[in-house]
N, C-alpha and C positions, 0 to 999 in steps of 0.2 A: 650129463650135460656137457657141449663144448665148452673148454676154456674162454677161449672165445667171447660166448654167447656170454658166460657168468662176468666176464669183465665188461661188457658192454653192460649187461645189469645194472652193476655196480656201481658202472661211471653213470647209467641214467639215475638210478637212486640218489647218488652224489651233488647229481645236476639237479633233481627236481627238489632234492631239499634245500641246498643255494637259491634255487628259485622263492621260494618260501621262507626262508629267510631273508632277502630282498624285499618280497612282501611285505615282512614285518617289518622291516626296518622302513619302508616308507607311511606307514601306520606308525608306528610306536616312534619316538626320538631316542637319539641313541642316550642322552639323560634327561628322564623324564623327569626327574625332582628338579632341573635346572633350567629343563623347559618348564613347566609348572610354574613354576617361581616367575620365569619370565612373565607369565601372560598373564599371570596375578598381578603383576606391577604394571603391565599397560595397561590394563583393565582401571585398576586402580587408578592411573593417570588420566585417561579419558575420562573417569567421573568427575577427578579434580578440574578437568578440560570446561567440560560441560558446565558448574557447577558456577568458575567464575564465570566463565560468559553469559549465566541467567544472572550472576550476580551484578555484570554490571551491563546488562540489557539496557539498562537506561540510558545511559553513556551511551551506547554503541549506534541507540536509536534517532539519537542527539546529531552524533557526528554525521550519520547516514544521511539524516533531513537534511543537516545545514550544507552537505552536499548538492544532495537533491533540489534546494533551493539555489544555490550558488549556478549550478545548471541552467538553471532555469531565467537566471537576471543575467547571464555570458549573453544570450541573444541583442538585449539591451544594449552591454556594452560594445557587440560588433558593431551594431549600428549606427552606433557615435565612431567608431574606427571607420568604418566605409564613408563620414561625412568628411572627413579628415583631423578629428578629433584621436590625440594617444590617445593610449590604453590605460593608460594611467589617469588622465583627465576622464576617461570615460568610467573608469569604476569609482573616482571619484562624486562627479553624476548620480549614479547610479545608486551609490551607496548615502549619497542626500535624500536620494528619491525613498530609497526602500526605511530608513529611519524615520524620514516624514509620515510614512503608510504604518509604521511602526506605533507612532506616537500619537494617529490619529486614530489606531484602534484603541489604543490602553486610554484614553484622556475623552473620547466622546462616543466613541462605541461602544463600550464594558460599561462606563456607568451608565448612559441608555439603555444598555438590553438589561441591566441592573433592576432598575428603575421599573420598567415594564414587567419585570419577573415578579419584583415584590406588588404592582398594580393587579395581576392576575393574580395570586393567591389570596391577595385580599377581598377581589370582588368573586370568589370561585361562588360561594355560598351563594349571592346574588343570581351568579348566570346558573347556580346548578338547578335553582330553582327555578329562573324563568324557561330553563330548557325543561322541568319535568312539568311544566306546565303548558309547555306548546302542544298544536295541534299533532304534530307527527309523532312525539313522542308517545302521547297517549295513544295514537292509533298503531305503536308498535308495542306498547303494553298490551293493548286488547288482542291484539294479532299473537300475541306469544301466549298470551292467559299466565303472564306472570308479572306479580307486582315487584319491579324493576324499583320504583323507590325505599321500598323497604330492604331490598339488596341494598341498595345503594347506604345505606344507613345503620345496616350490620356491617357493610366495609367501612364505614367511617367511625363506624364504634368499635371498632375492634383495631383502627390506627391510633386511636387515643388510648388504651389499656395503657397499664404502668410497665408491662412486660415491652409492650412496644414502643414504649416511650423509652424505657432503656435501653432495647435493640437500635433504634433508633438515634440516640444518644452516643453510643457506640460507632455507629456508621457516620454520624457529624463529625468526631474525634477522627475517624482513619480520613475523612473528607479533607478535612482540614489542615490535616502531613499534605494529604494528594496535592493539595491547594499550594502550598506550601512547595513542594517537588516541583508541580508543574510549572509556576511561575520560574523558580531557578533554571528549569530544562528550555524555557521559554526564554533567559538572556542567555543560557549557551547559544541554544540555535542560531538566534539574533548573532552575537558576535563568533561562532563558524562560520555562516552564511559568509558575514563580512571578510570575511578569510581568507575563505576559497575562494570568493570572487575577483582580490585581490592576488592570489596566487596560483590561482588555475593553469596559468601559461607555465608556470618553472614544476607544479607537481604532475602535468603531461611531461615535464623532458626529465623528469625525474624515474618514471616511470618507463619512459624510452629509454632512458639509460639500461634499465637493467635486460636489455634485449641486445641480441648481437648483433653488431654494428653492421652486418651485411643487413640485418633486417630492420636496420630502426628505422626507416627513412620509410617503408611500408607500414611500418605498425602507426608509427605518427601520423599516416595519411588516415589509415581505418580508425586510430583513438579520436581525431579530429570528425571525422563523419560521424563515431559514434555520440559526440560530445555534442555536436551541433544538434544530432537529430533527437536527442532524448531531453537538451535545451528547449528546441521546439514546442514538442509536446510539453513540458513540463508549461513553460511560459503560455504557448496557448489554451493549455486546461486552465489554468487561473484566469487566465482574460475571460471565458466561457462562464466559468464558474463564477466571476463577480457580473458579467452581463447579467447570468440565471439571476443573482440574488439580488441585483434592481429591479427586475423584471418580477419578481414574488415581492418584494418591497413596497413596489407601486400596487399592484393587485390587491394583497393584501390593506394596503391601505383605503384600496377603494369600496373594499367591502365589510369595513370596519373594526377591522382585528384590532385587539387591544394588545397585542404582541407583535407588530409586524418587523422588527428588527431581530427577534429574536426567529421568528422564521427564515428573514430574509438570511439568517447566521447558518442556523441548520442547511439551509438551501445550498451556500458557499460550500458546505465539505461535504453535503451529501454528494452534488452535481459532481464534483470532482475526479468521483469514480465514470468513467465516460459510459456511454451509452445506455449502461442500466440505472445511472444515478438518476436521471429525470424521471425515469417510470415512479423508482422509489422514492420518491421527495412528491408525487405526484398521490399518492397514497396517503403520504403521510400530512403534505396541505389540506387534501381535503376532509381528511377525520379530525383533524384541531380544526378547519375552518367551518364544521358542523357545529359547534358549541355556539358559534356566534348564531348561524340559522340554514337551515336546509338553503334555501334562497343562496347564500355566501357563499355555501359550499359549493355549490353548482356552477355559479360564478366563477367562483374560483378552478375550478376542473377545467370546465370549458374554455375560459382563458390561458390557461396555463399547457392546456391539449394545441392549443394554438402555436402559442410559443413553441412547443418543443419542436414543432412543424418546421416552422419558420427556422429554428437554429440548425434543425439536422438537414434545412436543402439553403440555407442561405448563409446564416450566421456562421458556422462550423467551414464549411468548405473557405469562405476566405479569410479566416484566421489562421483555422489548422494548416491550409496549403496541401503541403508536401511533408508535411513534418510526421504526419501519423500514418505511414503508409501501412498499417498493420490490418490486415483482413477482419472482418466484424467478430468471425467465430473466433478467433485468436483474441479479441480483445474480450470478449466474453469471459473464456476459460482463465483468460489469463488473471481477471477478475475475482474469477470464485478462489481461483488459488490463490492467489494472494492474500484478498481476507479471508479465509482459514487459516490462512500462515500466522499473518500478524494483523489482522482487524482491515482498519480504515486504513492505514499507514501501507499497508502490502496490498491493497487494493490500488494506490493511488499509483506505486513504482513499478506494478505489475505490465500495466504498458510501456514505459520508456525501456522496461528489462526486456522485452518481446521484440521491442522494434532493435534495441540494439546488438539480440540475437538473431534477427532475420538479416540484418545487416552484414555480420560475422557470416551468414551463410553466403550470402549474394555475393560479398567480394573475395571471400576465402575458401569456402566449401565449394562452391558452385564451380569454377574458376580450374579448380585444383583438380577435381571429377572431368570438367572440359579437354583436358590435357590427355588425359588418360585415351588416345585415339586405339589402344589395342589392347587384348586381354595379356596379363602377365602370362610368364612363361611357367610350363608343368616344375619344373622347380623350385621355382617363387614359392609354389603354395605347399609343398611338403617341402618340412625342414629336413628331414633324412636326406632328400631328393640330391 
């Protein structure tokens, strides 16, 4: 063999095992017991990460509402700004108004819907009999050929057992903490709310501070667009939402529910969720307003099919405005994901979070693309290049 040839060999051999151990060294760390050890302790920190933030979920959901609330009463106090009222006198207002609605749920609301909860459980036995007694019922026992009261009365025998009376027992005790939480989580929100609505303006410039000054003066314009518009909606779903719940209040009462506060309750935070909550509070009126009489219940459907009419071409358009410009399938989706996320609570933020990302597109994405009138150049896109 040439000389030559064999040193060329050798320097390929030389070369392709370098190659291969390059390989390996992008595979393997060059110390793996000190990499190891590393990603053991992030590993380990990210559970500790995780582990508080379910610990203090409650909190965190606390802070977020009285947010989310405080959003939602800014609209109020612009409006006293635009009459020529500070801002200060205005969240003042504002802040009489929302303690008033405050004091008027805890003081004549709760003990009413109280009141009617313990009135149904004590007449249930009453209406459960005069419903197994009506003409429909019995013609949907015959229609099924199964004795529906005797069910009915193996479920009630077997809610009284001593086993279930201690499970039972059980779930009143953890109710009872809940009861306990929830009222406490109930004056946080109350005094955030009061908070942020009081400090909204310095925690946007606060917040603008931490951007570069070439850019604060944009960012303050799109954090103010996003503030207004998630205000909007927030404020206008509760105007809707308590219209819905006079609107089931009055109906209900006309067709003789012995609960119609505690409907017109369920009605407030079912509707809230926008579009699909009337279908589903629409479901749910007329299967509790069955027990009263086929008759109510249809009543009640057909009135309340009306209503929903009337609010999606009349009511809805001059409250909402301009404030919910979010496309119907976006407010859909945006719906299911949120309660899957977090229930009712991520159903209700999933629209103001949608419009305040379509916003970010429209002034910043959209804008920034527009600009773009020519393809980068062949070096741009390969970094070798």
């Amino acid at each position: 063999m040439h000389p030559v040839d064999a040193n060329q060999q050798e320097q390929d051999a030389e070369g392709g095992g370098g190659r291969r151990r390059s390989r390996l060294q992008l595979v393997l760390p060059a110390r793996p017991l000190l990499s190891g050890f590393s990603v053991a302790i992030g590993v380990l920190l990210a559970i500790a990460l995780a582990a508080t933030i379910a610990g203090i979920s409650t909190v965190l959901i606390s802070i977020f509402l009285g947010m989310f609330l405080a959003l939602g009463l800014d609209p109020a106090v612009r409006a006293f700004e635009r009459r020529g009222m500070s801002r200060a006198a205005g969240v003042t207002v504002v802040a009489i108004v929302f303690l008033g609605v405050v004091t008027v749920i805890l003081l004549v609301l709760v003990p009413a819907t109280v009141r009617q909860i313990a009135a149904a459980v004590e007449s249930a036995p009453e209406t459960l009999a005069a419903m197994q007694q009506s003409d429909w019922y019995l013609t949907l026992e015959a229609n099924l050929g199964v004795d529906l009261s005797a069910a009915v009365a193996d479920s009630i025998h077997s809610l009284t057992t001593l086993s279930s009376f201690l499970a039972i027992s059980g779930g009143v005790l953890k109710a009872g903490f809940g009861i306990v939480g929830a009222v406490s989580s109930f004056v946080m929100v109350v005094v955030l709310t009061l908070y942020f609505v009081s400090s909204l303006q310095s925690i946007k410039g606060a917040f603008a501070n931490l951007v570069p000054l070439y850019r604060r003066a944009r960012f303050s314009e799109l954090l103010d667009q996003i503030t207004q518009s998630v205000g909007g909606v927030v404020a206008g779903g509760v105007t809707l939402s308590a219209i819905n719940a006079s609107v089931v209040l009055l109906i209900q009462l006309v067709v003789g529910s012995s609960v119609p506060a505690v409907m017109a309750i369920v009605a407030f935070f079912v509707t809230l969720v926008p579009m699909i909550g009337s279908l589903i509070f629409l479901v749910i009126g007329g299967v509790v307003t069955l027990l009263v009489s086929p008759t109510a219940a249809l009543v009640f459907v057909i009135a309340y099919l009306v209503y929903i009419q009337v609010e999606a071409y009349v009511v809805t358009p001059r409250i909402m405005g301009k404030a919910a410009a979010v496309p119907g399938v976006l407010v859909i989706i945006g719906a299911m994901v949120g309660a899957t996320l977090l229930g009712l609570l991520g159903a209700l933020v999933a629209i103001p979070l949608t419009a305040s990302i379509l916003i970010i597109i429209r002034e910043v994405w959209i804008p920034r693309q527009n600009r773009q009138t020519e393809p980068p150049e062949h070096g741009e896109l390969t970094p070798s290049g």
